[in-house]
Structure formats: structure tokens, C-alpha cells
C-alpha positions in Angstrom: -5.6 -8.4 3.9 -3.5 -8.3 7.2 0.0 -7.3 7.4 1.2 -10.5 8.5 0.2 -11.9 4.7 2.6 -9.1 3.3 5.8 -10.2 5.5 8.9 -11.5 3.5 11.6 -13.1 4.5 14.0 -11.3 1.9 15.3 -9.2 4.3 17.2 -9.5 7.4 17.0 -7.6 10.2 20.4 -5.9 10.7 22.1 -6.9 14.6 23.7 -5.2 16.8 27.3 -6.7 15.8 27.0 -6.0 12.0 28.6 -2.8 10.7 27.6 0.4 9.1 29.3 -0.4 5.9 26.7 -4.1 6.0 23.4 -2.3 6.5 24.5 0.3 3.7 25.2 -2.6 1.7 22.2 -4.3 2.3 19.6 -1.2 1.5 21.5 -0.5 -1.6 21.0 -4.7 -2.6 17.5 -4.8 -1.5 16.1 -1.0 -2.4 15.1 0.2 0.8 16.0 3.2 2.8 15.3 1.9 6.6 16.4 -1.6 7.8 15.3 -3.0 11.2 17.9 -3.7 14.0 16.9 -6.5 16.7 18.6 -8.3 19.9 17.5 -11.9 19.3 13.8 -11.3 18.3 13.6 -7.8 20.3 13.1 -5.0 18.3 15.4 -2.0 19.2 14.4 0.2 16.3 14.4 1.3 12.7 17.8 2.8 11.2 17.5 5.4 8.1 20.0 5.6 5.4 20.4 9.2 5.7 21.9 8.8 9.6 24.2 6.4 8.3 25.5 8.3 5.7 26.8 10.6 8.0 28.6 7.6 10.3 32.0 9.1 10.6 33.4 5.3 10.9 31.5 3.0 8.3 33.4 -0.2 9.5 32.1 -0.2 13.0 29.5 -2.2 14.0 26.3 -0.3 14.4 26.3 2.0 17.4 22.8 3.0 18.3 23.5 5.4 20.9 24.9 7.2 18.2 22.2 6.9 15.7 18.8 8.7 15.5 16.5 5.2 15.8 12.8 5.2 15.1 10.9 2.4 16.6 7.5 2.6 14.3 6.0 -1.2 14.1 2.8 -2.7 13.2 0.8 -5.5 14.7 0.8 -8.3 12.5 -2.8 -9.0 12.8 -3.6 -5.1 11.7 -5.3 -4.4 8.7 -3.9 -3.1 5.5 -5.0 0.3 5.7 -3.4 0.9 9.1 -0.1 -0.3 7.2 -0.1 2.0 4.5 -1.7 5.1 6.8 1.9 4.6 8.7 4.3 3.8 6.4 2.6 7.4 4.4 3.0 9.8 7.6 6.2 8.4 8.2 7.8 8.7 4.7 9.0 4.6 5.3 10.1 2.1 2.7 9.9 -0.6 4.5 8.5 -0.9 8.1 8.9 -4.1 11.1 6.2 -6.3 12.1 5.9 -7.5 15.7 4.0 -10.3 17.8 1.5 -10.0 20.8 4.6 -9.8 23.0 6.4 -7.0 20.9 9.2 -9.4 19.3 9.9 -9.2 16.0 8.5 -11.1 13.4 9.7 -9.5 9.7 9.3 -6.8 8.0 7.0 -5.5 4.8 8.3 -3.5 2.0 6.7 -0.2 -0.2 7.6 -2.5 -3.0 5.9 -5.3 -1.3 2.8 -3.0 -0.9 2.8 -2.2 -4.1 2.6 -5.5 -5.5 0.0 -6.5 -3.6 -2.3 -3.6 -4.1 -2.6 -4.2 -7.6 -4.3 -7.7 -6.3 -6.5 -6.1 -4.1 -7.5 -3.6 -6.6 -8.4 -6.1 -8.9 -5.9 -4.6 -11.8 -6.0 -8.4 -13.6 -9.2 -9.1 -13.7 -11.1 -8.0 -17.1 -13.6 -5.2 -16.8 -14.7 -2.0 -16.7 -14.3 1.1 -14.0 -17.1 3.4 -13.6 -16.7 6.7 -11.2 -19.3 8.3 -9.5 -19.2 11.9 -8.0 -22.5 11.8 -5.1 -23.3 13.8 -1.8 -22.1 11.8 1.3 -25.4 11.2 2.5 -26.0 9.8 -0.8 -23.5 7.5 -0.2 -25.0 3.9 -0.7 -23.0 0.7 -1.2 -26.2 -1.3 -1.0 -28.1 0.7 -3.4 -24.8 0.7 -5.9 -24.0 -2.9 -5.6 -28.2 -3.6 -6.6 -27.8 -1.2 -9.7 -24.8 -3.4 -10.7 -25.9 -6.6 -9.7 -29.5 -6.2 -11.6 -27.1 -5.7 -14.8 -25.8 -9.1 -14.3 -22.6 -7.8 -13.2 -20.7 -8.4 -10.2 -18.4 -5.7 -8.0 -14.9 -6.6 -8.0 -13.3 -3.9 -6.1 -15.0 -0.5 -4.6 -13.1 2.8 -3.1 -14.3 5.7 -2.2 -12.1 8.9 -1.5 -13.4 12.4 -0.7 -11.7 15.9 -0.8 -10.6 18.2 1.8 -13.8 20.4 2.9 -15.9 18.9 0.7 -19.6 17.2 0.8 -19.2 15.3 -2.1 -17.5 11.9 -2.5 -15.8 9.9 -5.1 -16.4 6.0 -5.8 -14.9 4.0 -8.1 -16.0 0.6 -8.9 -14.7 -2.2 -10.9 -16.9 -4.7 -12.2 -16.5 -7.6 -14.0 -18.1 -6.4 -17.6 -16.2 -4.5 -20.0 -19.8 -3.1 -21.8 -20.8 -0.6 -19.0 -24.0 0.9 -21.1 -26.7 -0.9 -19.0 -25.3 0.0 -15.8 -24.4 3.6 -16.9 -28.0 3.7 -18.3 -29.0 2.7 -14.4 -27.3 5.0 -12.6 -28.1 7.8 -14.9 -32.1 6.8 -14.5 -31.2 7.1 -10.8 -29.5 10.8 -10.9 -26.2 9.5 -10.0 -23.4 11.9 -11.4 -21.1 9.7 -13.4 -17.5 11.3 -13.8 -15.5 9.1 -15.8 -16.1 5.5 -17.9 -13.4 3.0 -18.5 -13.7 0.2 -20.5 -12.4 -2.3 -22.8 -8.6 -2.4 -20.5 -8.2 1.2 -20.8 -8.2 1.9 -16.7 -6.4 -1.5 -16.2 -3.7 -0.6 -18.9 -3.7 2.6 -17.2 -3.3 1.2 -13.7 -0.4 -1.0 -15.0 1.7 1.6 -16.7 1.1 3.8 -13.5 2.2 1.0 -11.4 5.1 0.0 -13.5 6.5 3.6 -13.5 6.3 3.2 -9.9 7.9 0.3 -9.9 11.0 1.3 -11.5 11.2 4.1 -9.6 12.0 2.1 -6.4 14.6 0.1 -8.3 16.6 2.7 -9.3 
């Protein structure tokens, strides 16, 4: 997924006229901490709702030379994971998207993101979750995806995550079985560690409260 799929037109970018008092208005309507602020489709930057806070005149039109702006911006032919790795080591809630020329073209939301991730993680679809604990150089998606596909089961979403100064690596797959005993019986025939079972909805359920929670922590 690209982050041009994940723009949405919700949100409008704040100008140059509009007030303090506006964009304070706005991120407290549409949950957000950060709005954008363009020049016809130029983007001058990214203003936080902790510098406007302290705007000693809220019923001014926005001053940037007075204002702290950030100017972080993705691509919008740039993958997902370049999204979410920048909106993370910048703390964002919501971040601008640009052309090939640098004008702007919308902006994506955390809540947007979050939405969408339980799509690409395949939280709806009926299944099971099965996590495996290997050594990187073990590490084969070939040799997994035959151990799931001989169980006449298909792979609908992998991930793999590893820990800081570690050798070992964690994968989680979701297939599209909710009876995992034949493929655990695999996997265990082929030494692979298997660290946790979910079946019968539990990990979905699990996923949805989790998400939910999260959820309702950017609305309040």
C-alpha cells in the first residue's frame, strides 16, 4: 500500500490568512495535533498544537515567523512502512503528502493508519495466527509458506520483528484455517520453535479490542 491510497480529503490544510483560534478549532474537530499550512499548493510547513497554545494573540491570522514550523512530508508514491517509520520518530498525528514537484497534495492521519492496518493485517478475515521464534539465518519465507501451503492452507498476512542485540527472530503468520494442528504438527517435525497458537478468533478478537482501545484513545 502507498501513501497516496491513505490521503483524505477530511482535512484542510490551514492558509496563511486563517487565524490561530481556526487551526485550534480545527485539531480539536478533527483529533489531530499538527495541521498543515500551504500558499496555494506550496507547502510551507507543519504547525503543532503545543506552539499554538502559547500564541499570545489567538485571533490573528497565523504568523509563521513566529511559530516553530516543521516541514516533514512524504512522497505519495512511498510505501507504507516509510509512512509509519516517520510519522513514529517524529511523534506526528497526522503528516502532508506532496507531488514530484513538492506541492501539496493532502494529508494522512494516525487514525487513518490505523484503520487501514487492520486491512493489511488481515484482522477480518477468519483464521488462525501461529508464531514462530527461529535464528535469522533460519529465516525462510519459502520454506514457511511450503509448510503452510502443503496443509492446504494459504498465508494471509506475514511479519517478522526481531529484538535489539539479538540472533533470533519473531514471525507471525496468519492463515486462512482456524484448525492449526497439521501445520503445527509440520513445523514441529521440522524443529521450528513455535511460541504462541491462536485460533478459533481468539488473536483477531484480540487485535480488535487492542485496536479499539486505540481507537478511542485518539478520540478523546
Amino acid at each position: 500500500m502507498l501513501a497516496g491510497d491513505l490521503i483524505t480529503d477530511e482535512i484542510p490544510p490551514l492558509k496563511m490568512t486563517d487565524t490561530v483560534e481556526l487551526a485550534l478549532d480545527w485539531m480539536e474537530q478533527f483529533k489531530v495535533s499538527h495541521l498543515p499550512v500551504v500558499n496555494n499548493r506550496e507547502l510551507i510547513g507543519l504547525v503543532s498544537e503545543t506552539d499554538l497554545l502559547d500564541y499570545d494573540h489567538p485571533e490573528e491570522p497565523i504568523n509563521t515567523s513566529k511559530l516553530h514550523l516543521m516541514r516533514p512530508a512524504i512522497h505519495y508514491y512511498q510505501h507504507t512502512y516509510d509512512l509509519l517509520r516517520l510519522m513514529s520518530s517524529m511523534n506526528l498525528t497526522l503528516i502532508p503528502v506532496i507531488d514530484e514537484k513538492e506541492m501539496y497534495k493532502g494529508c494522512i492521519t494516525l487514525q487513518g493508519i490505523v484503520q487501514n492496518l487492520s486491512t493489511m493485517a488481515s484482522v477480518q478475515n477468519p483464521g488462525g495466527v501461529i508464531v514462530l521464534e527461529l535464528n535469522q539465518n533460519d529465516y525462510s519465507v519459502t520454506h514457511i509458506g511450503n509448510i503452510v501451503e502443503g496443509n492446504d492452507a494459504k498465508i494471509l498476512s506475514l511479519h517478522v520483528s526481531s529484538q535489539p542485540d539479538s540472533t533470533k527472530v519473531e514471525v507471525t503468520i496468519k492463515v486462512n484455517r482456524e484448525d492449526l494442528s497439521a501445520i503445527i504438527q509440520t513445523f514441529n517435525r521440522y524443529n521450528y520453535s513455535v511460541k504462541a497458537i491462536f485460533q478459533h478468533g481468539d488473536y483477531n478478537k484480540g487485535l480488535d479490542d487492542r485496536l479499539g482501545e486505540f481507537m478511542h484513545f485518539l478520540n478523546i
